[in-house]
C-alpha positions as semicolon CSV with decimal commas, in nm:
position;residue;x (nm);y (nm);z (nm)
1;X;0,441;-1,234;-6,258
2;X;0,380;-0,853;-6,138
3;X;0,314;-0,984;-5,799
4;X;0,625;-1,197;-5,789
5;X;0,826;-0,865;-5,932
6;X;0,748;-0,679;-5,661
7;X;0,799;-0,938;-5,357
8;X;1,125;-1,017;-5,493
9;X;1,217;-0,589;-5,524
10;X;1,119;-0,606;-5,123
11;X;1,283;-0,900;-5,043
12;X;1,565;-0,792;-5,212
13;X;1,580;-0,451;-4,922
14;X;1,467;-0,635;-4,605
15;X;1,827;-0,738;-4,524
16;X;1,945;-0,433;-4,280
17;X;2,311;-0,531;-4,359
18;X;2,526;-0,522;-4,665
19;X;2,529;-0,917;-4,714
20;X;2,325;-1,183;-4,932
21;X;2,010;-1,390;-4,812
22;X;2,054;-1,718;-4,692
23;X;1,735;-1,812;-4,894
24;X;1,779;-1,798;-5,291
25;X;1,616;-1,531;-5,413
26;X;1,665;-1,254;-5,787
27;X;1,933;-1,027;-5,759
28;X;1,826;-0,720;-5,804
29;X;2,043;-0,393;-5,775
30;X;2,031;-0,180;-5,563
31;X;1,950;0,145;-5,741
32;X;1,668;-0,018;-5,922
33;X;1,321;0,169;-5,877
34;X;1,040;-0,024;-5,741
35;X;0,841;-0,187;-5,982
36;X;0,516;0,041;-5,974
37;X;0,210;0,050;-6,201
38;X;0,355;0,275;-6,525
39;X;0,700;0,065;-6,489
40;X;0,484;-0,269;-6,524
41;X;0,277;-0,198;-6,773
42;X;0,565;-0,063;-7,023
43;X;0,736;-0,418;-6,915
44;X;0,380;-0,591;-7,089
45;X;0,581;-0,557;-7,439
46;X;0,805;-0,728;-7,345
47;X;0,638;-0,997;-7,151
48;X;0,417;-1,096;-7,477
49;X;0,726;-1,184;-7,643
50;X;0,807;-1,423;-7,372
51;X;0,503;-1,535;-7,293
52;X;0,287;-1,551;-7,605
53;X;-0,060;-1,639;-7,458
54;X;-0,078;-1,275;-7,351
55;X;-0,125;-1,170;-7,688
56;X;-0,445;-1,325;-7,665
57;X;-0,576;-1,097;-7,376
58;X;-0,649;-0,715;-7,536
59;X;-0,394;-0,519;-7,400
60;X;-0,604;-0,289;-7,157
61;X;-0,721;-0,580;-7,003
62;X;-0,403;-0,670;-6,884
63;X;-0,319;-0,329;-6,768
64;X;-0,656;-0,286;-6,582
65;X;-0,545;-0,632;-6,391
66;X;-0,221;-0,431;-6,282
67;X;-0,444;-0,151;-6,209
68;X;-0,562;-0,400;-5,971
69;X;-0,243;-0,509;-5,826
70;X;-0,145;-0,165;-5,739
71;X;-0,510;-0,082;-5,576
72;X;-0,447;-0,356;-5,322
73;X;-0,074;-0,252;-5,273
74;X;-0,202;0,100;-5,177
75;X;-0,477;-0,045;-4,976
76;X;-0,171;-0,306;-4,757
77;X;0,003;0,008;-4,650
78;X;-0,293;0,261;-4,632
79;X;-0,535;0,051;-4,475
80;X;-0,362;-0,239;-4,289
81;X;-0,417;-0,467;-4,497
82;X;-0,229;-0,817;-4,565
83;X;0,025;-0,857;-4,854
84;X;-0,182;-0,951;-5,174
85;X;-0,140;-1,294;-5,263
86;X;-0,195;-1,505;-5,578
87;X;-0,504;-1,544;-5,748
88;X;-0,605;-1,832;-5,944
89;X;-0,822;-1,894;-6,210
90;X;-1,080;-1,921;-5,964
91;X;-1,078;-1,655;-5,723
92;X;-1,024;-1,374;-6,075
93;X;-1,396;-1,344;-6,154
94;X;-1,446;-1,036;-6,374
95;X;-1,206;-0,851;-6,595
96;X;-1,273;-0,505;-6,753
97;X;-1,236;-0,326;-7,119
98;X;-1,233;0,024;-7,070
99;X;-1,287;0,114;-7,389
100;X;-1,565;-0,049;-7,610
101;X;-1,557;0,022;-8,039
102;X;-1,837;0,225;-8,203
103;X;-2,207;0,101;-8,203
104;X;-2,085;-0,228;-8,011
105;X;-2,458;-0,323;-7,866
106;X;-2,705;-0,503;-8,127
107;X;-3,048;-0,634;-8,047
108;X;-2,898;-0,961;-7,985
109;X;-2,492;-0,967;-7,961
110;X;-2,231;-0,735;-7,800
111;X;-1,907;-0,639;-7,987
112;X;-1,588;-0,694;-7,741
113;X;-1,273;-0,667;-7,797
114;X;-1,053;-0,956;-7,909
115;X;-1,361;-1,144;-7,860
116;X;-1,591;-1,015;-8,147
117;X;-1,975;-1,082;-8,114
118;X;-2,089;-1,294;-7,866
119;X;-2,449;-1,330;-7,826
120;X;-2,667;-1,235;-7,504
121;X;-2,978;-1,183;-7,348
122;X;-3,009;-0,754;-7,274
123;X;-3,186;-0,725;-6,921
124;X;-3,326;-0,389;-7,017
125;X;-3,293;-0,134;-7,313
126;X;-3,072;0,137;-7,241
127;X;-3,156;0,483;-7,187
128;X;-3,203;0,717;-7,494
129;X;-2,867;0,966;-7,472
130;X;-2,660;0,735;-7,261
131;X;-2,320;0,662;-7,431
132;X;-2,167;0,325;-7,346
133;X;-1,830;0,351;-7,192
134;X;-1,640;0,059;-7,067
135;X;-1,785;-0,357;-7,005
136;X;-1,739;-0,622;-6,712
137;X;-1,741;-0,938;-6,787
138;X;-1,809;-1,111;-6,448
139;X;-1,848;-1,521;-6,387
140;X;-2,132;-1,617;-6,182
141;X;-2,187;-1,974;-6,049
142;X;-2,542;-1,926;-6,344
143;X;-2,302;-1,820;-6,614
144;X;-2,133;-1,495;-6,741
145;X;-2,268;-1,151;-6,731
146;X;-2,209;-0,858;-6,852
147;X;-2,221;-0,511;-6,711
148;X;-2,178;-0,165;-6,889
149;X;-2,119;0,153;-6,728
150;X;-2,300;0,474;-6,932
151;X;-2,273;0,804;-6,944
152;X;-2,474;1,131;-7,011
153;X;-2,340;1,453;-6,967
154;X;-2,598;1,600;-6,694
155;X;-2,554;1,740;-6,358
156;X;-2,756;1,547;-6,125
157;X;-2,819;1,745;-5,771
158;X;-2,809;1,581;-5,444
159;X;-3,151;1,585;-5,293
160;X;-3,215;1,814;-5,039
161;X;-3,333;1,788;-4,649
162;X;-3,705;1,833;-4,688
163;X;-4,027;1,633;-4,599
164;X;-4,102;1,389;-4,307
165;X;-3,757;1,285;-4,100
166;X;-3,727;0,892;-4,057
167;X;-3,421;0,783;-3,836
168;X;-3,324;0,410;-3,888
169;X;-3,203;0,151;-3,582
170;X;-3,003;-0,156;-3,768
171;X;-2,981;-0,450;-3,502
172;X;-2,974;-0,839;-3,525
173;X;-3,318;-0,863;-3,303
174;X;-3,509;-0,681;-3,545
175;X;-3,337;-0,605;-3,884
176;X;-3,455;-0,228;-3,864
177;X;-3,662;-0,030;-3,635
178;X;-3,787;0,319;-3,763
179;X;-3,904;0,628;-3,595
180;X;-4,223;0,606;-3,693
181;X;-4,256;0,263;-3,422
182;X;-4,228;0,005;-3,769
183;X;-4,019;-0,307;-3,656
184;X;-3,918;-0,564;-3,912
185;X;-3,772;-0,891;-3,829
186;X;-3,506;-1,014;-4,018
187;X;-3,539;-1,284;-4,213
188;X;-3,355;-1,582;-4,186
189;X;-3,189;-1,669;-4,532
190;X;-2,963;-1,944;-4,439
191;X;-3,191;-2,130;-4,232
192;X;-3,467;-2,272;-4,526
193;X;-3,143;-2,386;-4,749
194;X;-2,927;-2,451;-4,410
195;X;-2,988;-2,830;-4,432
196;X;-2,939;-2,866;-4,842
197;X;-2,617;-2,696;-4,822
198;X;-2,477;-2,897;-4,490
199;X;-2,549;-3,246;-4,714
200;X;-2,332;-3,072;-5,039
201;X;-2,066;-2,961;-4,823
202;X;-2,040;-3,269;-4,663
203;X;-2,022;-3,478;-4,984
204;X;-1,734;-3,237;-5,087
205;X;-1,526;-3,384;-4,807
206;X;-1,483;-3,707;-4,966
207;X;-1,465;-3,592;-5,307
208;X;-1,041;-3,580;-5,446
209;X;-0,901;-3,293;-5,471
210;X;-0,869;-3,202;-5,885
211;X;-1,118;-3,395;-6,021
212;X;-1,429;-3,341;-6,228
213;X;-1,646;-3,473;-5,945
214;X;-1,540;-3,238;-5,728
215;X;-1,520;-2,922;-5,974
216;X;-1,902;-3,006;-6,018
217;X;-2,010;-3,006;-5,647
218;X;-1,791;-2,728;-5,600
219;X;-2,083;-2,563;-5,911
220;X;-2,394;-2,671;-5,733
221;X;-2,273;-2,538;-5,379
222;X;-2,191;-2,220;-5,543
223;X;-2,547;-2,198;-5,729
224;X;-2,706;-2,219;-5,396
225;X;-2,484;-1,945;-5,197
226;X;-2,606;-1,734;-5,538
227;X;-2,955;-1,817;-5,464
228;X;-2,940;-1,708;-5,113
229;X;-2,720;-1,427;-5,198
230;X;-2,944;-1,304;-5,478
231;X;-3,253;-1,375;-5,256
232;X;-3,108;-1,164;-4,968
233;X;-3,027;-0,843;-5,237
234;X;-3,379;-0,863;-5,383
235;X;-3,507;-0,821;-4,987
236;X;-3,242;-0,494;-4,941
237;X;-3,417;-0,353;-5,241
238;X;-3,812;-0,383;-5,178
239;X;-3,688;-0,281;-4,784
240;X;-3,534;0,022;-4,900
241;X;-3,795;0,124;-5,145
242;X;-4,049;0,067;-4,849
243;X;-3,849;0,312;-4,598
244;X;-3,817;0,539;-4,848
245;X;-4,228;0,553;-4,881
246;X;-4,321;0,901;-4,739
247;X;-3,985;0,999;-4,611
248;X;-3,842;1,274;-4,752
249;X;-3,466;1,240;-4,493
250;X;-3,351;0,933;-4,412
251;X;-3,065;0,896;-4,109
252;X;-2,864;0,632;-4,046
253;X;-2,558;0,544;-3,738
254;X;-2,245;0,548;-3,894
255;X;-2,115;0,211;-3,849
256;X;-1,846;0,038;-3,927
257;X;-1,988;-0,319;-4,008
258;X;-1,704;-0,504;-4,029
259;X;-1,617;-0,477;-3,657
260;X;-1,976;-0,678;-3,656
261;X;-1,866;-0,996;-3,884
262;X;-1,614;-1,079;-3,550
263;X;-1,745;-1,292;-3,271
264;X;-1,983;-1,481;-3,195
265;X;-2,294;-1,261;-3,389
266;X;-2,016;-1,259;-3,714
267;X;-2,272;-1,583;-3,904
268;X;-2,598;-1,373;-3,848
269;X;-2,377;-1,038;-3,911
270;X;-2,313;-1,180;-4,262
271;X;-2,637;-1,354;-4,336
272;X;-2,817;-1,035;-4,264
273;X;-2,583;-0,815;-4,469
274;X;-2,587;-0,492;-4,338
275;X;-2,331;-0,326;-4,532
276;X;-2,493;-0,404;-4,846
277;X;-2,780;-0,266;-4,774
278;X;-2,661;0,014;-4,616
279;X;-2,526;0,071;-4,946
280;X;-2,890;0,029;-5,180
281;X;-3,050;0,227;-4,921
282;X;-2,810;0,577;-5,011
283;X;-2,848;0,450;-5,408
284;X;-3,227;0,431;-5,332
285;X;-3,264;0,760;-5,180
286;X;-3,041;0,960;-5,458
287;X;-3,284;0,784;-5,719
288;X;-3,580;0,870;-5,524
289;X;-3,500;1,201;-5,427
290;X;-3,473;1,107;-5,009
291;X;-3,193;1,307;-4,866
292;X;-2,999;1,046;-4,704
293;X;-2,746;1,112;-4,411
294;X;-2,543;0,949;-4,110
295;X;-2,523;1,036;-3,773
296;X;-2,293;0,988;-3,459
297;X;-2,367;0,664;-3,340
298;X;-2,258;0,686;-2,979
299;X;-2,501;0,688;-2,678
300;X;-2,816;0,631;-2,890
301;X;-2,980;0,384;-2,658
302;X;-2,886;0,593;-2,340
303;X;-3,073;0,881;-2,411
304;X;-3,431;0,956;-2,404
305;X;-3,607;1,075;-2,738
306;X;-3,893;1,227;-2,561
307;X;-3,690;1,450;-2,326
308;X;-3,323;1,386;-2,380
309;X;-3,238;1,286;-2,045
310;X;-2,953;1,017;-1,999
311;X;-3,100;0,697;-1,897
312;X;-2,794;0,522;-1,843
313;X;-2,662;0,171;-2,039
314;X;-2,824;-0,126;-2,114
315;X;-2,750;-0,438;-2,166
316;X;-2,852;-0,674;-2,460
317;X;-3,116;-0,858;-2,256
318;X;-3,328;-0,483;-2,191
319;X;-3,532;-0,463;-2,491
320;X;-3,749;-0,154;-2,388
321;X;-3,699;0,191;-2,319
322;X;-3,869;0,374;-2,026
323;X;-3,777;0,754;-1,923
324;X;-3,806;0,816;-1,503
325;X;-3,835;1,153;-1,572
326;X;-4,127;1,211;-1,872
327;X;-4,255;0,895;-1,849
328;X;-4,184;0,789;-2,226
329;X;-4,212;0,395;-2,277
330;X;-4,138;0,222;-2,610
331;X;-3,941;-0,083;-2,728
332;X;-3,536;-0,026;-2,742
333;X;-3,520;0,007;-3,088
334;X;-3,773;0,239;-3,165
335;X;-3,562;0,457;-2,876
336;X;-3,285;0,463;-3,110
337;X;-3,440;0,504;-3,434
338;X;-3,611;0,850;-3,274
339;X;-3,237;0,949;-3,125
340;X;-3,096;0,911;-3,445
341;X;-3,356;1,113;-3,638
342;X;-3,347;1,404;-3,372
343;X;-2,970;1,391;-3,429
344;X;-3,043;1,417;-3,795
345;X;-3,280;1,676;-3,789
346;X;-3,067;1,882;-3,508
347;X;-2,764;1,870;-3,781
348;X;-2,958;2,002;-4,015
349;X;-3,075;2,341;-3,826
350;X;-3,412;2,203;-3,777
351;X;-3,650;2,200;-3,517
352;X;-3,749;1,856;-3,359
353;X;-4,108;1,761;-3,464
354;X;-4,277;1,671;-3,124
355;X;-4,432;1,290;-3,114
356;X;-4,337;1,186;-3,456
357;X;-4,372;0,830;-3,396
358;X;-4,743;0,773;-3,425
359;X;-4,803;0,544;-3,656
360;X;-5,162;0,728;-3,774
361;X;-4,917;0,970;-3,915
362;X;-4,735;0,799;-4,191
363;X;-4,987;0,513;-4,219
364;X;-4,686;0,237;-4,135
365;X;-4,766;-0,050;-4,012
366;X;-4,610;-0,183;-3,658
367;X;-4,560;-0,573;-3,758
368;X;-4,314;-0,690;-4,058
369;X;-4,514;-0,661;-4,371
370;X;-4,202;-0,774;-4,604
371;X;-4,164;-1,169;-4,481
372;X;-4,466;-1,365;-4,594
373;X;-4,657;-1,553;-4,394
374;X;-4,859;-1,891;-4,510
375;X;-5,241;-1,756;-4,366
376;X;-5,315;-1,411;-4,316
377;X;-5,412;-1,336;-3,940
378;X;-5,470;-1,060;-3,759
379;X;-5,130;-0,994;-3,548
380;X;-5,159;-0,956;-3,192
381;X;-5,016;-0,678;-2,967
382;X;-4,668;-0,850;-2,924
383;X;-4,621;-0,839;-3,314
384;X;-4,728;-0,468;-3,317
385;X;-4,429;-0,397;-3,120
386;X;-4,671;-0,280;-2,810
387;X;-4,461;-0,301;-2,483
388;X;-4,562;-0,576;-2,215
389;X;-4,533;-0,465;-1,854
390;X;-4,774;-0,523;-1,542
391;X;-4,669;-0,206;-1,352
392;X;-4,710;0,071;-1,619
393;X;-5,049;0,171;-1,751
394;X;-4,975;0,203;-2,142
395;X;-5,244;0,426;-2,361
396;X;-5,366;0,268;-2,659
397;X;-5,253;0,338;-3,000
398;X;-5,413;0,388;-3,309
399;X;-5,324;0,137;-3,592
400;X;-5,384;0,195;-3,934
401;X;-5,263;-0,111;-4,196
402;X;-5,162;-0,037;-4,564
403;X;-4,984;-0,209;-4,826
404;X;-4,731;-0,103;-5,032
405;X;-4,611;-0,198;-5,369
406;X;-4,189;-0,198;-5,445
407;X;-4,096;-0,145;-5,788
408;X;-3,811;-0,421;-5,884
409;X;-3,500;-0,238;-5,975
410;X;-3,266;-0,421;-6,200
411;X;-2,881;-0,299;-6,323
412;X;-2,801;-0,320;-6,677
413;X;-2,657;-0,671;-6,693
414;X;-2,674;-0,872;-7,023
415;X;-2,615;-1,287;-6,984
416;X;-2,353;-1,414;-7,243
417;X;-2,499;-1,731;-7,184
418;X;-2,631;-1,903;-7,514
């Protein structure tokens, strides 16, 4: 209905002439006011008495769905986006209540509006002093969550730049390179449920449209895009808990990922899901105390780390760096990741530290330590990211190996599930 109001107010002022449509559309006049967020939600009075179902929705529900509405009809003319379209019952799968009643958490039931008690399963207890605020009921292909927002009056500081400098490559060959000479591979999420979820998809095609049949396969594929989805967050985490081991400034390229989702890298772009954890890395480092920053990502693979000389582009298929005027050899990557910390550190009014990358230093280890393997073996020189080349002598590098443990961080979610 608000949707509909305000293509039919814009439709009603596309015609550059004084004259009617030849399509049948409202007639509106003309010195009526667009139909903005404040105007529609005083219209929601009226609009229960025509439609009484909405009396059966709390009230700031319904005006935080508007709220919604008028986000994306910023977001069209701010940010280029399309026209928002309709949403069915399908595609809405959280609603909010701002405002929750006094004492509304129990040990096994939460209090919501127009709801009353419904009874849950509380992931965690919740901080002593923290005040609940609002609720988000969100639908999951597993069931229905819950998730509160709390809040303590404290002033939090930002961390500051201190500690060791780590400067972070994000690629599709290997998933993240670091300073320090660490490569880790990126795991492959899609591929182990790849075939399971060509079979389901391919028994959807025959199923009719509308029936229960279909409504049920259409569950069991989303259950499996949740498992890989919830599979590839728990990954982000432990990664970002590792990179933030003995780090005290983290830098990162500021990227725009969605310019990599187009093309023919856009499936491995998605499956790796670089945005989001782009996004638990900075939430990692605030927890952790890691000053976290972003760089200019331009011209990171042309120069040298070593000496700073321009070394010219590459293309994709030149996978290690190698300086004709210091000498400096390492794998492409690694290049970067050192660029990107010296252009962190240089921000920052600090000096370079010379030959940072040694592993010895910071006790990382050059293979992936995060994707399991089925034997434990001792990894050869290729999987220790050591450069292969006849011509140039290469001096050996000390290794040290280490394991780390990632503590498992969980939000505040409560399943309404019985």
């Amino acid at each position: 209905f608000a949707l509909r109001q305000r293509k039919d107010w814009c439709a009603s002022r596309k015609s550059s002439i004084n004259a009617c449509s030849i399509h049948s559309e409202y007639i509106i006049p003309a010195n009526e006011p667009f139909p903005n967020y404040h105007k529609q939600a005083k219209q929601l009075t009226e609009a229960k008495k025509v439609y009484p179902q909405l009396k059966l929705v709390h009230s700031q529900v319904l005006q935080q769905t508007l709220r919604t509405l008028d986000r994306a009809w910023d977001d069209m003319k701010a940010l280029g986006f399309g026209l928002p379209r309709f949403k069915n019952k399908y595609r809405m799968r959280s609603f909010v209540f701002p405002q929750l009643g006094k004492d509304p958490i129990r040990n096994d039931a939460i209090k919501i509006p127009k709801l009353g008690w419904v009874k849950w399963r509380q992931s965690r207890p919740i901080p002593f002093g923290f005040e609940v605020k609002q609720a988000r009921v969100v639908r999951k292909a597993s069931g229905y969550f819950v998730m509160l927002s709390l809040q303590l009056n404290v002033d939090v500081p930002n961390p500051m730049p201190h500690g060791h400098p780590r400067g972070l490559d994000l690629g599709f060959d290997k998933f993240v390179a670091t300073s320090d000479g660490e490569e880790i591979k990126r795991p492959r999420f899609m591929n182990t449920l790849q075939r399971k979820l060509k079979l389901l998809q391919r028994r959807l095609k025959n199923k009719q449209f509308g029936s229960n049949n279909r409504h049920k396969l259409n569950q069991k594929i989303a259950r499996l895009h949740q498992r890989i989805s919830e599979t590839r967050k728990d990954w982000h985490f432990k990664l970002a808990h590792h990179l933030c081991d003995g780090a005290g400034m983290i830098f990162l390229e500021d990227i725009n990922f969605v310019s990599w989702q187009r093309g023919m890298l856009s499936k491995h772009s998605v499956e790796a899901g670089f945005g989001q954890f782009v996004n638990i890395l900075k939430w990692v480092c605030f927890r952790r105390g890691v000053y976290f920053a972003k760089v200019n990502k331009d011209g990171t693979s042309q120069i040298c780390p070593n000496c700073g000389a321009q070394t010219g582009k590459k293309t994709l298929d030149i996978r290690f760096h190698h300086c004709f005027d210091c000498g400096y050899t390492t794998t492409r990557d690694v290049a970067a990741s050192q660029e990107i910390r010296n252009r962190g550190v240089s921000a920052l009014g600090h000096s370079v530290l010379e030959n940072v990358c040694g592993l010895e230093a910071t006790g990382s280890i050059g293979h992936d330590t995060l994707v399991g393997t089925r034997r434990s073996r001792k990894p050869n020189s290729r999987e220790l990211g050591i450069p292969h080349f006849k011509d140039i002598e290469h001096s050996k590098m000390a290794l040290c190996g280490g394991g780390c443990q990632w503590p498992r961080q969980t939000l505040v979610l409560g399943n309404l599930n019985n």
